[in-house]
Structures are given as C-alpha cells and as structure tokens.
RORODO-122571 format. One record per residue (C-alpha): residue number from 1; residue in three letters; z, y, x. Coordinates in steps of 0.02 Angstrom, whole numbers, plus 50000, padded with zeros to 5 digits. Each point is the difference from the previous one (the first is absolute). Layout:
+------+------+-------+-------+-------+
! resi ! resn !     Z !     Y !     X !
+------+------+-------+-------+-------+
!  NUM !  ALA !     Z !     Y !     X !
...
+------+------+-------+-------+-------+
***
This chain:
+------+------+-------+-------+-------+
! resi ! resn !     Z !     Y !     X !
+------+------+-------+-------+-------+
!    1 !  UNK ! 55878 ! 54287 ! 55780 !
!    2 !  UNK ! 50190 ! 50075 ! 50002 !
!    3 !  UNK ! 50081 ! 50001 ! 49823 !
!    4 !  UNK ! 50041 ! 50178 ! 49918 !
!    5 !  UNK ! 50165 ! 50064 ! 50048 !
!    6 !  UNK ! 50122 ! 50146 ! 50000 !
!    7 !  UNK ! 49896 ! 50138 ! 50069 !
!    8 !  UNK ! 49839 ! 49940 ! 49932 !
!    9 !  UNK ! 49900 ! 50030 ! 49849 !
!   10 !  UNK ! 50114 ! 49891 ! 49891 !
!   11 !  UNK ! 50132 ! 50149 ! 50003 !
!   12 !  UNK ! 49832 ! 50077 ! 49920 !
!   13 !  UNK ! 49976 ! 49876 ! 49870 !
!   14 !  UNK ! 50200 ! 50019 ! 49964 !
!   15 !  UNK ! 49961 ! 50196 ! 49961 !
!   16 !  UNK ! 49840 ! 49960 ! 49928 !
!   17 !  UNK ! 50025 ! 49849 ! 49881 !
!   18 !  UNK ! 49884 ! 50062 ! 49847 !
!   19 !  UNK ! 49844 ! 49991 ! 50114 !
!   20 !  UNK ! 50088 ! 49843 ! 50078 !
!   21 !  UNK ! 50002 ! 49898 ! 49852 !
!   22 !  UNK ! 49801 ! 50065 ! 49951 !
!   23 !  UNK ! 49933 ! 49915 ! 50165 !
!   24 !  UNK ! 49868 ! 49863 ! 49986 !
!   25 !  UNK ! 50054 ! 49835 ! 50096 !
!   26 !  UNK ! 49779 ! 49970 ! 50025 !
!   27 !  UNK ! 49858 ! 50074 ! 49920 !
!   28 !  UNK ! 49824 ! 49933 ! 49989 !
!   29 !  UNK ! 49885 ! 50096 ! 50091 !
!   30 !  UNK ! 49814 ! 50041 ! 49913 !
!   31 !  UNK ! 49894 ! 50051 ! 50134 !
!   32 !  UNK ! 49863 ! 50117 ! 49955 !
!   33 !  UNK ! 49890 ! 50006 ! 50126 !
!   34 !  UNK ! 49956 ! 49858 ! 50167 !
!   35 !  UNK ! 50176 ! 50073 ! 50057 !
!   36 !  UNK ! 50172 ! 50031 ! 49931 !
!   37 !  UNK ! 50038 ! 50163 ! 50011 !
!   38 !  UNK ! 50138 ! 50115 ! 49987 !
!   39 !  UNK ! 49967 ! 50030 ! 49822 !
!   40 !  UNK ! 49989 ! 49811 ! 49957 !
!   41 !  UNK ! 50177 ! 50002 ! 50057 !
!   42 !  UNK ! 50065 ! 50142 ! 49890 !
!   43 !  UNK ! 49923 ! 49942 ! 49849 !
!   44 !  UNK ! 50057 ! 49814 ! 50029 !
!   45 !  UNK ! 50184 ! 50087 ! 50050 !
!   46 !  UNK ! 49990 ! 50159 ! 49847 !
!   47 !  UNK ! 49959 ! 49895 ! 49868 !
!   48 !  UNK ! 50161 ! 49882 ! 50010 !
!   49 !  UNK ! 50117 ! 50158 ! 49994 !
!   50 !  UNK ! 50069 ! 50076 ! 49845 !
!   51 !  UNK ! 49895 ! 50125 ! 49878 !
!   52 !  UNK ! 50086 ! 50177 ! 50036 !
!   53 !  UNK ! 50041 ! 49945 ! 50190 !
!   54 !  UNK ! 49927 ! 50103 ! 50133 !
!   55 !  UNK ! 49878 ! 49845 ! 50033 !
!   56 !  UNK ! 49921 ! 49987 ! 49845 !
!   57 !  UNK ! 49972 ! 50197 ! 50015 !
!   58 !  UNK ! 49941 ! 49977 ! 50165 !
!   59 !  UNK ! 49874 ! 49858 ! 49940 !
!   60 !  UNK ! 49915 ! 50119 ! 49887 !
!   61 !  UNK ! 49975 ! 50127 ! 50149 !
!   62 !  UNK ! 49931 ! 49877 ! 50119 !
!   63 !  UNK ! 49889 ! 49921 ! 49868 !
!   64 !  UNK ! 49914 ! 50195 ! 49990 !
!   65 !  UNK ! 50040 ! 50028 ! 50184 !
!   66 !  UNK ! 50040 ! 50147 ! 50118 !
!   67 !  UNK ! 50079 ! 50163 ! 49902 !
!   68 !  UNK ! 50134 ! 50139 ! 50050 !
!   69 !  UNK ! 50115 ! 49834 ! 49956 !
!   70 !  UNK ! 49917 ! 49861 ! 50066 !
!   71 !  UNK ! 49930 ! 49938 ! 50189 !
!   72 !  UNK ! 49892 ! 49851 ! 49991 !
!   73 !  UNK ! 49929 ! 49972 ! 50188 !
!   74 !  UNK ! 49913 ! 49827 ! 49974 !
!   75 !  UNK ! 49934 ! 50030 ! 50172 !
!   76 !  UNK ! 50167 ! 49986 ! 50069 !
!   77 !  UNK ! 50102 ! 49899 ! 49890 !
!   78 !  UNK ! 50110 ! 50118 ! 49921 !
!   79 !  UNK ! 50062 ! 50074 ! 49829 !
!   80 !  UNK ! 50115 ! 50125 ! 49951 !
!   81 !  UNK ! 50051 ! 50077 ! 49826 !
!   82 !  UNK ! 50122 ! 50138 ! 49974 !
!   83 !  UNK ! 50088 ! 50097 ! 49872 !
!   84 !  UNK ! 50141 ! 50118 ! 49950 !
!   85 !  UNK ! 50112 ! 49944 ! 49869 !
!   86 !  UNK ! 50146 ! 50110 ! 49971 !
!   87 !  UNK ! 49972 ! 50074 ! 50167 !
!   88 !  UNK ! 49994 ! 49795 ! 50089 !
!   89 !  UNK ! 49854 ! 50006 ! 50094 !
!   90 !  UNK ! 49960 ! 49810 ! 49976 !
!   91 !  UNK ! 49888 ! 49904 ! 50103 !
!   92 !  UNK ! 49925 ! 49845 ! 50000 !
!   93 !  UNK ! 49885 ! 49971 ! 50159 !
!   94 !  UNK ! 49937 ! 49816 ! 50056 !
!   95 !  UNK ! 49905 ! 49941 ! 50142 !
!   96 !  UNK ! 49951 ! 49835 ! 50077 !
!   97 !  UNK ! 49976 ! 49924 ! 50172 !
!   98 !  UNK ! 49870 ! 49874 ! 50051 !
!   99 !  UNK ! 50128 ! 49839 ! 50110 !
!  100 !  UNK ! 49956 ! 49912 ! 50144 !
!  101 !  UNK ! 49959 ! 49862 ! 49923 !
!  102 !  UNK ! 49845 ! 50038 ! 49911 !
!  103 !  UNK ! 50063 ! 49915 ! 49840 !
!  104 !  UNK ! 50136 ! 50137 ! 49943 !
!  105 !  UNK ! 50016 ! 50160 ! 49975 !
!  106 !  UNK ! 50174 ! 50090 ! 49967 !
!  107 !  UNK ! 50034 ! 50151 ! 49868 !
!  108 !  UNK ! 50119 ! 50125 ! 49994 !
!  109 !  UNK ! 50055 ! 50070 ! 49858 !
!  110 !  UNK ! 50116 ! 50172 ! 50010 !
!  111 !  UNK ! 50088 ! 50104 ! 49878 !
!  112 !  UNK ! 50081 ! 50137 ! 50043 !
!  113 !  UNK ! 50089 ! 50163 ! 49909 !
!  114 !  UNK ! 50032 ! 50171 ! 50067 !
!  115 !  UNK ! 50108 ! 50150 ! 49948 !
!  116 !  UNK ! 50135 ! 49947 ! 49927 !
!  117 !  UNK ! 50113 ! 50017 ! 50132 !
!  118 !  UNK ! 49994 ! 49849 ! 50079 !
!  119 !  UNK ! 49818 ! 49919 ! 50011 !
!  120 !  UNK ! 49994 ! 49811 ! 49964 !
!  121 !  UNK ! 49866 ! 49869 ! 50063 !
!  122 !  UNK ! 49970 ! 49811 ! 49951 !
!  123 !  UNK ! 49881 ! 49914 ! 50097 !
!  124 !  UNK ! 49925 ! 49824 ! 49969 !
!  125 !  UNK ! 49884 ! 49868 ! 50077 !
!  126 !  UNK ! 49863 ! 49875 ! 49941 !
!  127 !  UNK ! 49914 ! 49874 ! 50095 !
!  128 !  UNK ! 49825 ! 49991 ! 49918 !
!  129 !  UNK ! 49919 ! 49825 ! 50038 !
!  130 !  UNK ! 49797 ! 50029 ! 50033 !
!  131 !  UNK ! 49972 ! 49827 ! 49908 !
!  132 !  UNK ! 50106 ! 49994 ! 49860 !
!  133 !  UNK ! 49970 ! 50199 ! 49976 !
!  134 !  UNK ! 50193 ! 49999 ! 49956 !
!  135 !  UNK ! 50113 ! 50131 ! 50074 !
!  136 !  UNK ! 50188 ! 49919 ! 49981 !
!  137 !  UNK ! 50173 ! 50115 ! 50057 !
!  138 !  UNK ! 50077 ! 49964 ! 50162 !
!  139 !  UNK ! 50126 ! 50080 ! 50085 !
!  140 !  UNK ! 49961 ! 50165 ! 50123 !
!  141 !  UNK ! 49928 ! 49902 ! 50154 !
!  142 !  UNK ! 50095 ! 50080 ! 50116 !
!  143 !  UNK ! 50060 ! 49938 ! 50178 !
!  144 !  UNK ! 50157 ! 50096 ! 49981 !
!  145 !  UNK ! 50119 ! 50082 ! 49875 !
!  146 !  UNK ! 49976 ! 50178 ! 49976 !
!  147 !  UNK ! 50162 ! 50083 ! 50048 !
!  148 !  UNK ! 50057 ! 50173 ! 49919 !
!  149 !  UNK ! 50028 ! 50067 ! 50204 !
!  150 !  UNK ! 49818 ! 49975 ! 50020 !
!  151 !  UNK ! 49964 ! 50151 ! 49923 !
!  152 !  UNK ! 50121 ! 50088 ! 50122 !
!  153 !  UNK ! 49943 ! 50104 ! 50138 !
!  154 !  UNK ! 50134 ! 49918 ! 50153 !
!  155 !  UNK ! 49948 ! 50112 ! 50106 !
!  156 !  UNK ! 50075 ! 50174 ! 49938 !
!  157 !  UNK ! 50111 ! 49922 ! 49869 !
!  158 !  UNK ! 50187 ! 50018 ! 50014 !
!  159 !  UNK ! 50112 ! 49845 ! 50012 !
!  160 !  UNK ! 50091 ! 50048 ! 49868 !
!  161 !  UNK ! 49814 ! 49998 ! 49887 !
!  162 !  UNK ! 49950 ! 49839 ! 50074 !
!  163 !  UNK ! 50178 ! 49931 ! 49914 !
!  164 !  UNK ! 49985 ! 50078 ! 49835 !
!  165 !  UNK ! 49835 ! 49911 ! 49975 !
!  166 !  UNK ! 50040 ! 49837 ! 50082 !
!  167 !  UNK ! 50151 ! 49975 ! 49877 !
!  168 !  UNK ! 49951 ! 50072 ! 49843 !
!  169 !  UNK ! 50026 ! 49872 ! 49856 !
!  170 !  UNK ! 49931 ! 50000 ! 49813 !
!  171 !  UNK ! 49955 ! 50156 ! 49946 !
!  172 !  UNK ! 50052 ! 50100 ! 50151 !
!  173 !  UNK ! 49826 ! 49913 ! 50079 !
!  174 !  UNK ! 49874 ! 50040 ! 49862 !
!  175 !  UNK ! 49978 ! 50162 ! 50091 !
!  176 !  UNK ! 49947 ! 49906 ! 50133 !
!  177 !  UNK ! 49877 ! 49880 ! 49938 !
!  178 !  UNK ! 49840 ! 49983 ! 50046 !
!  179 !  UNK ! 49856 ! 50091 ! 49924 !
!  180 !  UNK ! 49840 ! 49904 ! 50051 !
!  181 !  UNK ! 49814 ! 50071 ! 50006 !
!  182 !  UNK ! 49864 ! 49883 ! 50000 !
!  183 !  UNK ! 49830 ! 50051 ! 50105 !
!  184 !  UNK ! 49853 ! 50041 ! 49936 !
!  185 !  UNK ! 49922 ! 50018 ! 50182 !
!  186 !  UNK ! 50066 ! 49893 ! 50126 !
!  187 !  UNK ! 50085 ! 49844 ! 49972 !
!  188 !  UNK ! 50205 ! 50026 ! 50022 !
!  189 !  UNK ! 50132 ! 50072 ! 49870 !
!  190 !  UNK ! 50111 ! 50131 ! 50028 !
!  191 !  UNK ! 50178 ! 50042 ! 49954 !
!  192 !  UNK ! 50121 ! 50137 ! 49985 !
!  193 !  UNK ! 50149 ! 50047 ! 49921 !
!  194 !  UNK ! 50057 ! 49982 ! 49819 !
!  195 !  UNK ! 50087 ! 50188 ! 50004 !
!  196 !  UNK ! 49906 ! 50127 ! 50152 !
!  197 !  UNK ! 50166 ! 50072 ! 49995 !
!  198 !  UNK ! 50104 ! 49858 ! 50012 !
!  199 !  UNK ! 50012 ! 50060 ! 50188 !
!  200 !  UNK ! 49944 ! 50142 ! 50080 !
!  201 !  UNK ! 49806 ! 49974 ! 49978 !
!  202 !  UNK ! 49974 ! 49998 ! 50195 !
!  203 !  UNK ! 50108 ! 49867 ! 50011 !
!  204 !  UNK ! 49894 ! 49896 ! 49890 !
!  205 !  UNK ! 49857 ! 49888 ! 50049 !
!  206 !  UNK ! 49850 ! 49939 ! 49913 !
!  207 !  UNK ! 49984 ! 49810 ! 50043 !
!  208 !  UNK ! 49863 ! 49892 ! 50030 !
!  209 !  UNK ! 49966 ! 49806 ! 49938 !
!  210 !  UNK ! 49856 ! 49945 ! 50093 !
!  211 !  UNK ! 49864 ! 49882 ! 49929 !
!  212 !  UNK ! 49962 ! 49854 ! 50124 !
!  213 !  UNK ! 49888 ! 49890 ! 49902 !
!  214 !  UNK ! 50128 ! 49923 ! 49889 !
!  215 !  UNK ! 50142 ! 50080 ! 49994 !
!  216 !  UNK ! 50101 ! 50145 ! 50056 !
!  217 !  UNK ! 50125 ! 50077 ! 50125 !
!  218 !  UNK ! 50089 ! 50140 ! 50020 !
!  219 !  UNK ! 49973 ! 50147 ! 50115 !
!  220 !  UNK ! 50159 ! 50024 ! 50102 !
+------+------+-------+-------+-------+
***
C-alpha cells in the first residue's frame, strides 16, 4: 500500500484535525450474532469516539435502527446517520467489504459535511482480523494516489482549466478535494468534487475506486 500524500485524504485530515485526533488506532469487535456485521463494526468504532461527536449520536440511532435519520441495511453492510447542525448536513456513513482472503474484512468509515460552501470529506480504513475480531487503522489501500485532475472531465475541459487545477497549492486546492461516497449496493466508492462549482459543473467528473478483492484503483 502507497503512503498518503499531497492530493490524498491527508490534505483532509489537515482541514479536518478535530475528527483526526478522535480516531481509534483498533477497536475490539463484539460480534452479536454467528457473523460480524455492519453494526458490530459501528458499535466497536462509535463507542471509542467522543460524547457530543456525530458518532456517539449516530450510535444511539443505529442501536434503535432505521428513522428519517438513520439507514441500517445489515443485509448489505452499510450504515448511514445524518443531521443538520447550523445548516451542516453531517454525515457519518460506514460500510465494510468481505477480502480475498477469507480471514479479513476491510471498513470504511466516511464523514462528510455539506452546505457550507465548500463540502469536506475524511475517509478512513480498518482492517478487521476474522480471528482476533480486532479491526486496527491502516492506510486507504489504494493502488494509486488520488489526483485532484481525476475529477476533471479531459475531454471538454479547456487547457487553461486543466492548469488551474493541476497547480493549485494550499488552500487554492480545498475546492478541489475529493468528496467520497461509499456504496451501499455494489462494491466501489465514488468521488466528486469538493465545490460543484469549482468548474463549470460539466466539466466535472464523478470518479470511480474500484474494489478488487483487497484493495482499490482508480477509474481513469
């Protein structure tokens, strides 16, 4: 696996550091049933965070299940809990994929706020061990970085675009981060732009990392 650089999610954590520094390293997974599920994964991952954070809210809601706030699809292997707070939609939304290797199974865990302006996303990753029943943070398993022009459409954009996005610096890029959506059907995430007006919106694509059993790539 590639270390976290520029363009990549540690720009994110740079943004983001509050939720940063709340992050479990590993959490101890108490499975409820004859298989971990999706909700053995949010409690195990909730329960570490801070009281008032978003994941101890969202802890509560999963515990009572699905609501005008809450998705729990067990079935699937996905969660998601949103609210508005001081018109911030927040959103906390995990899933989990099963690995190759029969004895892991990897988590995502995704945060992201909208309306503000400039929408924000912090994505993390946990390797959950099958006999241990730990789940540990690892870097994004990704085969490649995740480059800001990836969410640029080549085809119709300018030249001049393509430039102003491959050399924008500090917070000149934060417009151009990447907002990642986990699946709830299927098995890849998607990405798109921090700001949809950042460029003209049909200049902007929505990116693809696809799931291949252990790790990810990216759609170009």
């Amino acid at each position: 696996m590639k270390p976290l650089i520029k363009t990549m999610l540690v720009i994110a954590i740079c943004a983001m550091p509050v939720i940063a520094m709340a992050q479990p390293e590993s959490c101890k997974v108490k499975v409820s049933s004859t298989k971990v599920s999706i909700k053995d994964f949010a409690r195990a991952y909730c329960s570490q965070c801070e009281q008032g954070s978003i994941e101890r809210q969202a802890l509560a809601a999963i515990t009572k299940g699905n609501s005008k706030k809450c998705v729990v699809d067990s079935k699937n292997g996905y969660v998601k809990y949103s609210t508005k707070q001081d018109g911030i939609l927040e959103t906390l939304e995990m899933c989990f994929w099963n690995c190759d290797n029969k004895n892991e199974k990897l988590i995502a865990v995704n945060r992201v706020s909208e309306g503000g302006g400039l929408d924000e996303s912090f994505l993390e990753f946990y390797r959950y061990n099958v006999k241990t029943k730990v789940m540990k943070h690892i870097e994004p398993p990704f085969t490649s970085d995740v480059e800001l022009i990836d969410m640029v459409d080549l085809s119709v954009a300018s030249d001049e675009i393509v430039e102003e996005v491959r050399s924008a610096r500090n917070e000149d890029m934060n417009k151009y981060l990447p907002i990642y959506s986990l699946p709830r059907y299927g098995k890849n995430i998607t990405f798109r732009m921090a700001d949809r007006n950042a460029i003209h919106p049909a200049l902007q694509r929505t990116c693809t990392l696809i799931w291949d059993g252990s790790q990810f790539s990216v759609d170009r």
